[in-house]
Structures are given as structure tokens and as C-alpha cells.
C-alpha positions in Angstrom: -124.7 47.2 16.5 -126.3 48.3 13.5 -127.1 44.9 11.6 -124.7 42.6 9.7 -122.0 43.5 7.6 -121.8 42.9 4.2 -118.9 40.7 2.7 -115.2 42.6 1.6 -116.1 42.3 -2.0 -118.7 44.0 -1.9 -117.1 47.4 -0.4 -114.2 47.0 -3.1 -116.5 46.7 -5.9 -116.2 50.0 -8.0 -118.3 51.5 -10.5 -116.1 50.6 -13.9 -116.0 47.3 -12.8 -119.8 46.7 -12.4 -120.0 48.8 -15.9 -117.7 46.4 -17.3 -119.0 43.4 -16.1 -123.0 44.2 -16.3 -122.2 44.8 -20.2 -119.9 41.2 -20.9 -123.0 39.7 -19.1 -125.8 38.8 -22.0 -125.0 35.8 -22.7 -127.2 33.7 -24.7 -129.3 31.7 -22.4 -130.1 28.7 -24.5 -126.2 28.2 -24.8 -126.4 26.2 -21.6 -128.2 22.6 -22.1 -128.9 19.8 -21.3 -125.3 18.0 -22.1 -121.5 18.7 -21.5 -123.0 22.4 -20.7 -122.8 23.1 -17.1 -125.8 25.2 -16.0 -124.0 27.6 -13.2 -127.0 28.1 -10.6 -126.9 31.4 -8.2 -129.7 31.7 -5.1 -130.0 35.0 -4.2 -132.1 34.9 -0.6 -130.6 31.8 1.9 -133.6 31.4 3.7 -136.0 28.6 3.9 -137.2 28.7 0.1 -134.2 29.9 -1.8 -132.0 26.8 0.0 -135.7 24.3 -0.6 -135.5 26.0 -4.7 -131.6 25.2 -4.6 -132.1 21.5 -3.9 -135.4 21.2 -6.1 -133.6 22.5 -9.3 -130.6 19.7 -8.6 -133.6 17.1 -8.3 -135.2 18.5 -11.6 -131.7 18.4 -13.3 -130.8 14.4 -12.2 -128.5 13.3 -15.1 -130.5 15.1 -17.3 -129.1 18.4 -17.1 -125.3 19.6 -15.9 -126.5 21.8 -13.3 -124.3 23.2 -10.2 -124.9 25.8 -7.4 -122.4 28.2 -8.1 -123.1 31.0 -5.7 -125.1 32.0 -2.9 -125.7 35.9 -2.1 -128.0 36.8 1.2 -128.3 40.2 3.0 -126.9 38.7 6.5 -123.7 37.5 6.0 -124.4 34.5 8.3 -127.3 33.1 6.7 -124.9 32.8 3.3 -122.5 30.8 5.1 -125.4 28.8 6.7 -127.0 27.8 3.8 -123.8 27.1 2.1 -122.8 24.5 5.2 -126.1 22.7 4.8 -126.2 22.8 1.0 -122.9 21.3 0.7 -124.3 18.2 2.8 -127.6 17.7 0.9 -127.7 14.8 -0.3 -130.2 15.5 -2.9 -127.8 18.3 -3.9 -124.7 16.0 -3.8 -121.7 16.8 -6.3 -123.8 19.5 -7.8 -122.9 21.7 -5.2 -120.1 23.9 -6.3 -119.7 27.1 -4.0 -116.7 28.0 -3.1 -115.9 30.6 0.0 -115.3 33.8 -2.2 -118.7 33.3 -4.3 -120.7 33.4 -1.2 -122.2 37.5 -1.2 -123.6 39.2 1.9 -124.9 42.7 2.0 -127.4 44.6 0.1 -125.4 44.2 -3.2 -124.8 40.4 -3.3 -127.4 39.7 -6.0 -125.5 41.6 -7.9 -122.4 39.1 -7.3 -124.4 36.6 -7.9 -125.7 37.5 -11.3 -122.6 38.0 -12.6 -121.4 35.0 -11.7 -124.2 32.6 -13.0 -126.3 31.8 -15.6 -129.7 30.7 -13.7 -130.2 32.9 -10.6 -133.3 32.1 -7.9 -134.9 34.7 -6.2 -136.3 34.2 -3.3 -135.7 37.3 -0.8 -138.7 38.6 0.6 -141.2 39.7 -2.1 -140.4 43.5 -1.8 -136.9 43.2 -3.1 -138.3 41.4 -6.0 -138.9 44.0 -8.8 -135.0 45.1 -8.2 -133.4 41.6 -8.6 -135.7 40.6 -11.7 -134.9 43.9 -13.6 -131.2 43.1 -13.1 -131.1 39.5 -13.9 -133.2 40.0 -16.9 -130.4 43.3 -18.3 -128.1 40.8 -17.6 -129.5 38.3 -19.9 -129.8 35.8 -17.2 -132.3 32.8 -16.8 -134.6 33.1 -13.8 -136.8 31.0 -11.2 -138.5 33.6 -9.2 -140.6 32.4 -6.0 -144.1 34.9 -6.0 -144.9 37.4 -5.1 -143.3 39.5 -7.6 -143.9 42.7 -6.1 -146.0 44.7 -3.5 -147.0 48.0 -5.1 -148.1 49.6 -8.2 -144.6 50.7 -9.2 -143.0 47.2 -8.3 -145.2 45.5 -11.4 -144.8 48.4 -13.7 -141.1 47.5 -13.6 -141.5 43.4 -13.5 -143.6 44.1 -16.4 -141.0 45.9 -18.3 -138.5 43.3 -17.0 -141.2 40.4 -18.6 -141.8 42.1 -22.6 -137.0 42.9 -22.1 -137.0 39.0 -21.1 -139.6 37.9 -24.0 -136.8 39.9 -26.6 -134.0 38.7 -25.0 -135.4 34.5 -25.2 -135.0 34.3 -21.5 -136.4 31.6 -19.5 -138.5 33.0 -16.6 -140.7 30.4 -14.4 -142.4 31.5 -11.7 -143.0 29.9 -7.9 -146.5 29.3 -8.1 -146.5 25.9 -8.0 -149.8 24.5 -8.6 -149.8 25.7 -12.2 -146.7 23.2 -12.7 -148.7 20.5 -10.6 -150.5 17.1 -12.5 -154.1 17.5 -10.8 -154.3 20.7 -11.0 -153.3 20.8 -14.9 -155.2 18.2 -15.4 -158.2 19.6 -13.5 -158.3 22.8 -15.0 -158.2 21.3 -18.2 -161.5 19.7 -17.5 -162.8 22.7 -16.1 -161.5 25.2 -19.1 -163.0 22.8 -21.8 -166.7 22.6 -19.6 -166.5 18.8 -19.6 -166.2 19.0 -15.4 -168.7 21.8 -14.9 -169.8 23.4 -17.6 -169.5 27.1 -18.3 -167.1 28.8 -15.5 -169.4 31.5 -13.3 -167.9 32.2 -11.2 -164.9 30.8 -8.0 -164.5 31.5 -4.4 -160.9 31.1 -3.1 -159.5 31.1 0.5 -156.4 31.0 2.5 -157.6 30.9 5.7 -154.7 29.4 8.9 -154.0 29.7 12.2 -150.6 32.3 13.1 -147.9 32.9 11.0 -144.2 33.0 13.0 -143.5 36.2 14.2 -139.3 36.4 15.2 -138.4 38.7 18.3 -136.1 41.4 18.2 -132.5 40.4 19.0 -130.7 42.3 21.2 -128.2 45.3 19.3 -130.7 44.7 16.6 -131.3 48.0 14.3 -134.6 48.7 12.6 -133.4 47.5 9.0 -131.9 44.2 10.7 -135.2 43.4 12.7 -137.5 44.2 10.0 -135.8 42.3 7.8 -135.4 39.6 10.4 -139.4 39.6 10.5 -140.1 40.2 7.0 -143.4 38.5 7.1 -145.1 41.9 9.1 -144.1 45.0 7.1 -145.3 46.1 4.4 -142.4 47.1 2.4 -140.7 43.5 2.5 -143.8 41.2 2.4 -146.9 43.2 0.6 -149.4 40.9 3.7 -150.0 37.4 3.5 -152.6 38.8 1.0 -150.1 39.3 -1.2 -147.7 37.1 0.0 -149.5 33.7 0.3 -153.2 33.7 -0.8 -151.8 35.2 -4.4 -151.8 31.2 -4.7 -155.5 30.9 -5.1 -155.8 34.2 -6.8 -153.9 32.8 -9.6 -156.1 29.6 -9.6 -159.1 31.7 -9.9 -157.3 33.7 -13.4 -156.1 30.2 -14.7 -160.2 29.0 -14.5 -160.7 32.6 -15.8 -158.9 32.5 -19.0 -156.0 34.4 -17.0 -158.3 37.5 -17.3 -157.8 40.2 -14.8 -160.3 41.9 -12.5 -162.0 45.1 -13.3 -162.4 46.1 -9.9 -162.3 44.9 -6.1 -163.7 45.8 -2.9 -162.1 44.5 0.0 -162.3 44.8 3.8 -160.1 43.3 6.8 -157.9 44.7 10.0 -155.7 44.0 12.6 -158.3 42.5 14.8 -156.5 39.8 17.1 -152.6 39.8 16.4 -152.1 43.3 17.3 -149.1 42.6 19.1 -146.4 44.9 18.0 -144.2 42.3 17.0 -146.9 42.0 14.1 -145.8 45.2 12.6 -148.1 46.3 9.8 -150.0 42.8 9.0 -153.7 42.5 8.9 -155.2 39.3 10.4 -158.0 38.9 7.8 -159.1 39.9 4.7 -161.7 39.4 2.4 -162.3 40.7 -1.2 -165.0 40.6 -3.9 -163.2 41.0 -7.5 -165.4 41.9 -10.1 -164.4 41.0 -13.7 -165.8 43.2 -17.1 -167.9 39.9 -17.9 -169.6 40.3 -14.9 -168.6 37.0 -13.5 -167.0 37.7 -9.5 -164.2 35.9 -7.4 -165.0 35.9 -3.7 -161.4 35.6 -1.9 -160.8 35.4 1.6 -157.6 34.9 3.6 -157.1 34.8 7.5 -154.1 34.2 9.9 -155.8 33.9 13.2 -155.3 30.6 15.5 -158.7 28.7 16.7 -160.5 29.6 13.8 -161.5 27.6 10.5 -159.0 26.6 8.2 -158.9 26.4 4.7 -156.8 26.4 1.6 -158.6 25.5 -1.5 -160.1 27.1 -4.5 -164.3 26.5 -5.5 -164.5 26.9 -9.3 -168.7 26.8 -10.3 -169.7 25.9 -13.2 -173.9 25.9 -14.4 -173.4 22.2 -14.2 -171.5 22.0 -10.6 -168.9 22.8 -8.7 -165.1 21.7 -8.6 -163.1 21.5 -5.1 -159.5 22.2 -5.6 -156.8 22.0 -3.2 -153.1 19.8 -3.6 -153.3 16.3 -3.4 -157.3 16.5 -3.5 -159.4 17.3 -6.7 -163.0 16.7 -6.7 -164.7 17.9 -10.1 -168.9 18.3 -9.2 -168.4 15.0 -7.3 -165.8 13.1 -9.3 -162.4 12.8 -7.5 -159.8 13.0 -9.9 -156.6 10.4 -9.7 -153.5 12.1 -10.9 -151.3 9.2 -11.1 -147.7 9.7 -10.8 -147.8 13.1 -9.9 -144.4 14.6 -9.7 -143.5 17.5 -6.5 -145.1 20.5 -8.1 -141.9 22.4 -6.4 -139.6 20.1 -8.4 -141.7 19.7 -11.5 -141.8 23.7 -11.4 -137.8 23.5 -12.2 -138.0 20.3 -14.8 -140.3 22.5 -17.2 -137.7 25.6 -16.8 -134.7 23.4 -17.2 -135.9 21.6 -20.2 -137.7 25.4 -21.9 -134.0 25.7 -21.8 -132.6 23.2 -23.2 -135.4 22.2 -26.1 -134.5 26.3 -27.2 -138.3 27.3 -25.9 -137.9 29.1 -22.8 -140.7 29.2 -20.9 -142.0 33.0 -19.5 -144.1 32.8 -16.9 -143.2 36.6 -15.4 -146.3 38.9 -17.1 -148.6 36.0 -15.6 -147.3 36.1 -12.2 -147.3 39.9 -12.0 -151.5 39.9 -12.8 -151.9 37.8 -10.3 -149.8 39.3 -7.8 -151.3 42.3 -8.5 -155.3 40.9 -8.2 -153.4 40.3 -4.8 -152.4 43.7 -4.3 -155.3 45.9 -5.5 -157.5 43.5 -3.1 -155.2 44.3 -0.1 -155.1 48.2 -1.2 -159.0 48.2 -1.1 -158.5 47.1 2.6 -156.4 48.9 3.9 -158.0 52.1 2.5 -161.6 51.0 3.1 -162.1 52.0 -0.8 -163.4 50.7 -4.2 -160.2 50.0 -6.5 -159.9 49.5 -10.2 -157.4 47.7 -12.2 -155.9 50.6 -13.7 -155.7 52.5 -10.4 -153.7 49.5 -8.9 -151.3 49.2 -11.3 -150.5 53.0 -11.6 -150.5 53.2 -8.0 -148.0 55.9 -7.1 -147.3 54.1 -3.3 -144.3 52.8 -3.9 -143.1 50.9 -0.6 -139.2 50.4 -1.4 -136.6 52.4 0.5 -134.7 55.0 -1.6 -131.5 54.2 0.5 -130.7 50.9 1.5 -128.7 51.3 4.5 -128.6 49.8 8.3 -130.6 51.9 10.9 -134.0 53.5 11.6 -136.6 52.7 9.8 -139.8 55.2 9.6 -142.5 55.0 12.1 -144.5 51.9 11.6 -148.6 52.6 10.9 -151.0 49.9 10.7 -153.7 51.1 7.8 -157.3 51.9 8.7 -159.9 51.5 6.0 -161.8 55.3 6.0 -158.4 56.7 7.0 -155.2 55.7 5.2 -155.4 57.4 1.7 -153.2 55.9 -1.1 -153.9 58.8 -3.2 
């Protein structure tokens, strides 16, 4: 067995008709509003998040907005037809649902089906696949709801960046998965903080992500390297960019938001494999910890850890000359005042009313530059780890590792090495 087959359409699709149908595909995006319109949704990635963003977005819409799920596209064939089965009895999703058996992709290609067929596609594959599916929804000309990270090396934000300025010309709507800048507190908190009423003048904002274990999924038996890794996305490299990357970009971003959205200069950063060095743990450090420096020579101290029995938490410290502010969801403490965000809306569904109505009002929202700084804050700090070595911005972003496959096929895989700072060289 060399992993799961993709669906017939995909092996009879030929190279005219994805010419043909790529071109007929830029559509004007604000053409579908709120209205008579119908809003045809694709979800490319069936996991966890891509069917929790599919029922979300039919929250957000409610009568508001004529949105369906057209289409569903996954890599494994069976977790498609899964996620259609338990989409089709949401009932949050209800009569939106609209997926019938022969716009349900599998294989490596089914984003492509997917695109075509919609006019809002989610992404929300692992993060390495990213770059790929944003560059082709944007030539498409379709709207987007991306879940972060959007990339995991150098050359991955170089071409979401280039996907962001085509998507800016085009007027496409792209909002991005990190939630907390779509959630009331912390809106309302920053505002505070940005304006120096809550703590004066920002200096400077320590940020953490630290948990026990993250899941780690066996090998199945007659599984090939491509099917496992992709199976246990959350350990390699080239599919998850390290919970770095992949989870604590989060309170990376809150520190830019309290920033001004500036970038960092520079970052050292340190970390390992130190406990979880099971194999089944593939490339993924355990713990990291990174000081950015910034070219006002304010700093952000970030930590991250994935180790069970240890101290846990996930909340951002923004100081001010006049006090500190606690942020984490649900709790916002400004220098000793707890802030009340009445009737605040799920962040994760509030995230899709904001891109739903940029849509419809004619002002699409685009989120996608902002996202790609702060994924790759995430990335240059992780870099810095691995290699044991002082990383600037520039060096990050014109980072010649590039992680992606050149073939994506079923089989072996390369040789899996777990970096050590002094040693690995991402020259």
C-alpha cells in the first residue's frame, strides 16, 4: 500500500482543460452578496479546522448572507467523504450544505477542483501546503479564509507575499485564522493599550505558549512515508513549520498588533528536542525560546513549550512605563483593571462575519501581508534555533531552505534529521 488514492477526476483532468478553466475563473468577487447571491463555499483540508471553519462561516452567514458548502477537496480520499457525512448532519450547517458526491476531491490536486468550483475557498491543510493553495486561489480571483500559518520557510512568504499585493489589485477578500485580532477583548484591549490610556507608552511584551504534549498518531500498518507524515503532520518540518510556527505565531502576532505591526530586526533563539524524542515526534522541538529585537530597540521575549508536567501558559504581557496588561481569551487585565467585553461574539465565527460582510459592503478585507509578518517572526525565531545562530529579518525572508517537495507523489520520504543548534547550517 502506498497511501490513498486520489478520486477518478482527478487522473482524467488534462492540461487544456485546467488552461481553460483557470482562465474563465476571475470572477469578480464582490459579485457575490449578501442577497439572492449564493456565496458557493469550498474547504480545501477536511480535518478538524477546515470542517470547524465550514460550520463557522454558515454561523457568520445566518440569514444574512446566501452562503452554501459547495465542495470539499482533502488529500485522503476518506477524510473527504468523512467530513462530507458529518457536514451534511450539522445542524449549525443545516440547508447550507450543498455537496454533492462528484464535488468531493481527493488527492494531491483537489484544491484545484475545488477552486474552480467556488467562489470562497478555506484553507486549512497543514501549513506547509499553504503558499501553493493561496497563490492559486488568488490567480483564480477567488475569495479566501486561510487558517495560519501561512507558510514555513523563506520562499513560502516570498510567494504569499506576492499572492497578498495580486489579491490587493484583484479586490479580493482575504481574512486570516488568527482569531484574536477578530475577537471583542482583545480589540478592545489593544485599543487601550495602542492609545497609552491602559499603560502608557508600549516597551516592551513577553509572549508564551507553553502546554503539555501535542497528539502524536502512530503509523498504520501498509502506510508509506508520504501517507504517515502526512498522517502526523504536526512533527515534520515540511508540513507543520514546529508548533513555533504553527501555534505560538498566535502571540507573536499579539506582540506586532501592540507593536504597531512592526517587524523584528533580528532574533536569537534557542530550544531542542529535550523530552519527546520518541521517533514518532519526527522533527519537532519540545521548547523554544526567542528574544526578537526590534530597530527601536524595544524587545519581545517569546517562549513556547510542549512538554507534559510542566507550567502552562498561553497569554501575551504587553508593558507599558505605566504598567503592565495580561492578555489571554476570555481574560483581559489592563495594569490591574479587568476589562468586561460584553457580548463578545466567538472570535472563530466573528473572524468569518467581518470577511463575509468586506464582501458584501464592496471593501474586502486583506489580512494576508499581516499574517505572513507574523508567521515569519515565527519562523526566523525557530530558524535561530534550530541553527543555534543570530538571524535577521532580511535573512529570514530570503531564506533559500525551502521545505516543499518538488514531486508530490506517494512513497519514501528523505531521511528525517532533527536540527542541532552549532550544527545544522541553513546557509
Amino acid at each position: 500500500m502506498t497511501g490513498p488514492k486520489p478520486s477518478r477526476r482527478n487522473f482524467l483532468r488534462n492540461s487544456a482543460v485546467a488552461a481553460v478553466g483557470t482562465a474563465s475563473l476571475t470572477a469578480v468577487p464582490n459579485a457575490f452578496a449578501a442577497g439572492t447571491d449564493s456565496i458557493r463555499v469550498g474547504v480545501v483540508g477536511c480535518g478538524g479546522r477546515g470542517t470547524g471553519a465550514a460550520e463557522n462561516i454558515c454561523e457568520a452567514a445566518g440569514q444574512d448572507h446566501n452562503v452554501t458548502i459547495h465542495a470539499l477537496g482533502d488529500v485522503f480520499e476518506g477524510q473527504a467523504n468523512l467530513a462530507a457525512d458529518r457536514l451534511s448532519k450539522n445542524s449549525k450547517v443545516g440547508e447550507k450544505f450543498d455537496v454533492s458526491p462528484d464535488r468531493v476531491f481527493a488527492g494531491f490536486d483537489a484544491y484545484k477542483d475545488v477552486i474552480e468550483a467556488c467562489d470562497l475557498v478555506i484553507l486549512a491543510t497543514p501549513p506547509g501546503f499553504r503558499p501553493l493553495h493561496i497563490e492559486a486561489a488568488v490567480k483564480a480571483g477567488k475569495n479566501i479564509f486561510t487558517e495560519k500559518p501561512v507558510a514555513v520557510d523563506g520562499p513560502g512568504i516570498r510567494k504569499v507575499l506576492a499572492a497578498a499585493e495580486e489579491a490587493k489589485k484583484k479586490g479580493l477578500a482575504v481574512v486570516a485564522g488568527t482569531q484574536r485580532r477578530h475577537q471583542t477583548g482583545y480589540i478592545e484591549s489593544m485599543e487601550k493599550i495602542r492609545s497609552g490610556e491602559a499603560i502608557g507608552d508600549v516597551i516592551t511584551a513577553r509572549v508564551f505558549w507553553n502546554q503539555g504534549n501535542i497528539w502524536v498518531r502512530p503509523r498504520q500498518p501498509g502506510m508509506d512515508d508520504m501517507a504517515y507524515q502526512l498522517h502526523n503532520w504536526y512533527h515534520f518540518l515540511w508540513l507543520c513549520g514546529d508548533h513555533i510556527v504553527e501555534q505560538h505565531v498566535h502571540n507573536l502576532d499579539v506582540a506586532r498588533w501592540a507593536f504597531g505591526d512592526m517587524v523584528p530586526s533580528s532574533c536569537v533563539g534557542m530550544g531542542g528536542q529535550q523530552v519527546n524524542t520518541d521517533p514518532g515526534f519526527g522533527q519537532s522541538y519540545d521548547h523554544f525560546a526567542v528574544d526578537y529585537a526590534f530597530e527601536d530597540g524595544r524587545h519581545v521575549m517569546s517562549m513556547c513549550r510542549q512538554i507534559d508536567g510542566c507550567a502552562k501558559d498561553v497569554s501575551e504581557y504587553i508593558v507599558g512605563h505605566k504598567g503592565t496588561a495580561h492578555l489571554m481569551p476570555g481574560n483581559y487585565n489592563l495594569a490591574g483593571q479587568r476589562l468586561r467585553a460584553r457580548g463578545e461574539v466567538n472570535p472563530y465565527v466573528n473572524e468569518h462575519i467581518n470577511l463575509l460582510k468586506s464582501i458584501a459592503e464592496g471593501q474586502p478585507l486583506n489580512e494576508l501581508e499581516r499574517v505572513a509578518h507574523s508567521t515569519l517572526m515565527a519562523i526566523m525565531g525557530r530558524d535561530s534555533a534550530y541553527t543555534g545562530k543570530e538571524l535577521t529579518w532580511d535573512e529570514a525572508l530570503n531564506s533559500t531552505l525551502d521545505t516543499f517537495p518538488t514531486n508530490l507523489e506517494w512513497g519514501a520520504r528523505p531521511e528525517i534529521i532533527v536540527p542541532k543548534p552549532g550544527i545544522t547550517n541553513y546557509a
